[in-house]
C-alpha angles and dihedrals in degrees: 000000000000085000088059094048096046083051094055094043092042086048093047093049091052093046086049093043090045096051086048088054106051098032100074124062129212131267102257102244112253116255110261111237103239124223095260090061118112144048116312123179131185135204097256106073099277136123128191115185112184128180127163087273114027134035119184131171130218138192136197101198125141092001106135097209092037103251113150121239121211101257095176138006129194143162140205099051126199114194117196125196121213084174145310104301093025143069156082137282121205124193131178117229114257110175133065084209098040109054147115131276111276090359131120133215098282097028109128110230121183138208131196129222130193141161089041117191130156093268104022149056147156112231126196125187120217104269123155123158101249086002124132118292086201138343124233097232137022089248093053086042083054100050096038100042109075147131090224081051088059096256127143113031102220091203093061088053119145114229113220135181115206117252 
């Protein structure tokens, strides 16, 4: 009989602690920033702030008191790591006024990056004579955006210092 009753109990506490187990889920894990995030500025006149979700780009030229103007705006960033000091960073248009040239709202841009430091990097927007001015989806962005595509021209590079 008290086999019976320790069956039952011990059957009972592993229903409850299974339940309690598999009933709650995990906190998601929360995205770690990458290098390339933050507000970099060069001495010609750009700014490219980049965060996990937005990358806008800004430019100084022809104010006269040196106040940067939103160029370009996108959203749902991807940024891709080639290594530490080196990637690339893809944004969807996300503003009919701030867009690139020949682009529409939901076409997908990139910019690479390269000689990463703390307080340094080269960026490189994508550029290719008769290349694409945007692409219509992230995938297509990834595959048509290289360097081995011609893309990003490293000489003309933009220095910038983190802000």
């Amino acid at each position: 009989m008290k086999n019976l009753k320790f069956s039952r109990l011990f059957a009972a506490v592993m229903f409850v602690a299974v339940l309690g187990l598999t009933g709650c889920k995990p906190e998601p894990e929360e995205a770690t920033p990458k290098a390339i995030e933050g507000t970099w500025v060069s001495e010609y006149g750009e700014k490219y702030v980049i965060s996990g979700t937005d990358y806008d780009n800004y430019s100084n030229y022809g104010s006269a008191d040196g106040s940067f103007n939103l160029y370009y705006s996108t959203n749902n960033v991807a940024i891709v790591e080639i290594d530490n000091a080196s990637g690339y960073v893809y944004g969807q248009f996300d503003d009919e006024n701030h867009i690139g040239y020949d682009a529409t709202v939901g076409q997908w841009y990139a910019l690479y990056y390269f000689d990463l430091t703390d307080t340094s990097v080269k960026l490189v927007q994508a550029y290719k004579t008769d290349g694409k001015a945007a692409c219509d989806s992230l995938d297509e962005a990834k595959d048509e955006y290289t360097i081995d595509n011609g893309y990003f021209p490293q000489a003309s590079a933009s220095v910038c210092v983190k802000k």
